[in-house]
C-alpha positions in Angstrom: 0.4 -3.1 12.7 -1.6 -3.0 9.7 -2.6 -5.1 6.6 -3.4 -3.2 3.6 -4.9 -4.3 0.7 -5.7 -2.0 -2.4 -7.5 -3.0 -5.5 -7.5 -0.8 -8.4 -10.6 0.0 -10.3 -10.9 0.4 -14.1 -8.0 2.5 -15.1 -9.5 5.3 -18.0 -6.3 6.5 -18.5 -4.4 6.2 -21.9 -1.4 4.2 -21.4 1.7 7.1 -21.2 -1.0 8.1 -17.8 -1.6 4.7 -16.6 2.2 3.9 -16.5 3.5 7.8 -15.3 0.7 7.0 -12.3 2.1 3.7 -11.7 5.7 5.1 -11.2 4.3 7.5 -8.4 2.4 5.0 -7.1 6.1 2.9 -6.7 7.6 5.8 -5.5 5.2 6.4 -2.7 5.5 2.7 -1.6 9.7 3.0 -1.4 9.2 6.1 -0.1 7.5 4.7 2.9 9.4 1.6 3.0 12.7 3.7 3.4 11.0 5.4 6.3 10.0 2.8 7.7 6.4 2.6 7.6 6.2 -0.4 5.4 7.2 -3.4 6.0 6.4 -6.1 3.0 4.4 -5.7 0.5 3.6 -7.6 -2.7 1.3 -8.2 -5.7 -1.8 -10.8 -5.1 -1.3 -13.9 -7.3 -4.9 -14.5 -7.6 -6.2 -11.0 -8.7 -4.6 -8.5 -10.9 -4.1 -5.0 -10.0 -4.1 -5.6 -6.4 -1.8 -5.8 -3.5 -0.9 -6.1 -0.1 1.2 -3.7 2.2 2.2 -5.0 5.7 2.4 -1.8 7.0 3.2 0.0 10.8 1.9 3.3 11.6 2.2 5.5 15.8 -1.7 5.4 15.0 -4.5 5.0 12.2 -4.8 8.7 11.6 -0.8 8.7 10.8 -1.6 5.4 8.7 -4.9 7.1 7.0 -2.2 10.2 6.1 -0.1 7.8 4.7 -3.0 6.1 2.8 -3.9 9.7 1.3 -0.7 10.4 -0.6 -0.9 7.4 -2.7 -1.5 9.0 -6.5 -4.3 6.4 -7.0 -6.1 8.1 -3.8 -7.7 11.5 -4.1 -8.9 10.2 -7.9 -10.6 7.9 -6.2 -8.8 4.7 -8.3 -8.5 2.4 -6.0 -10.1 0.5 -3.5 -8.1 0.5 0.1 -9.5 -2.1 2.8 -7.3 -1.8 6.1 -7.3 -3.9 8.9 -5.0 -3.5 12.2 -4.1 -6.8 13.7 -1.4 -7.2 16.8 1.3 -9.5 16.1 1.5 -11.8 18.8 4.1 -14.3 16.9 6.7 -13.5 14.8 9.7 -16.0 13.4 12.9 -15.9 14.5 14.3 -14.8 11.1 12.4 -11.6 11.0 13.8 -8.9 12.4 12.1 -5.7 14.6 
C-alpha cells in the first residue's frame, strides 16, 4: 500500500482554468477510487491545496502510471511525495 501526498504549487491559471483542472483532477481520483486503486483520500487541515490518497497499486510502476494521469502532473503543478508502507494492523470496521 501507499500514502500519497500531493501539494500544489502556485496555480498561474485564470480562474475558469484553475477550476476546469480541478474537475479533472476529481475525476481522476473517482476514477481510481471506482477501480479500486484508492482507498481514502482527503484534504490536509493544516495546509491548503494539499492532500492525502491512501492508495494500493500490483507494484510502484502501476502506482507511478497512475500518478502520471493526474492533470496537475505532466505541467509539473504539483508536488507528489509517495511512501509505501505495509499494513500490519487494520481495525475491525474496515473492510479488505
Amino acid at each position: 500500500m501507499y500514502i500519497i501526498s500531493i501539494t500544489l504549487k502556485e496555480n498561474h491559471s485564470d480562474e475558469a482554468q484553475a477550476n476546469q483542472m480541478f474537475e479533472q483532477h476529481k475525476a481522476w481520483f473517482q476514477k481510481h477510487f471506482q477501480l479500486g486503486n484508492f482507498l481514502i483520500m482527503g484534504p490536509y487541515l493544516d495546509a491548503s491545496h494539499a492532500g492525502v490518497i491512501i492508495a494500493r497499486a500490483k507494484n510502484r510502476d502501476a502506482l507511478d502510471a497512475i500518478i502520471a494521469e493526474d492533470v496537475y502532473y505532466h505541467p509539473g503543478m504539483a508536488d507528489y511525495q509517495v511512501r509505501e508502507f505495509n499494513p500490519v494492523l487494520i481495525a475491525e470496521h474496515i473492510s479488505d
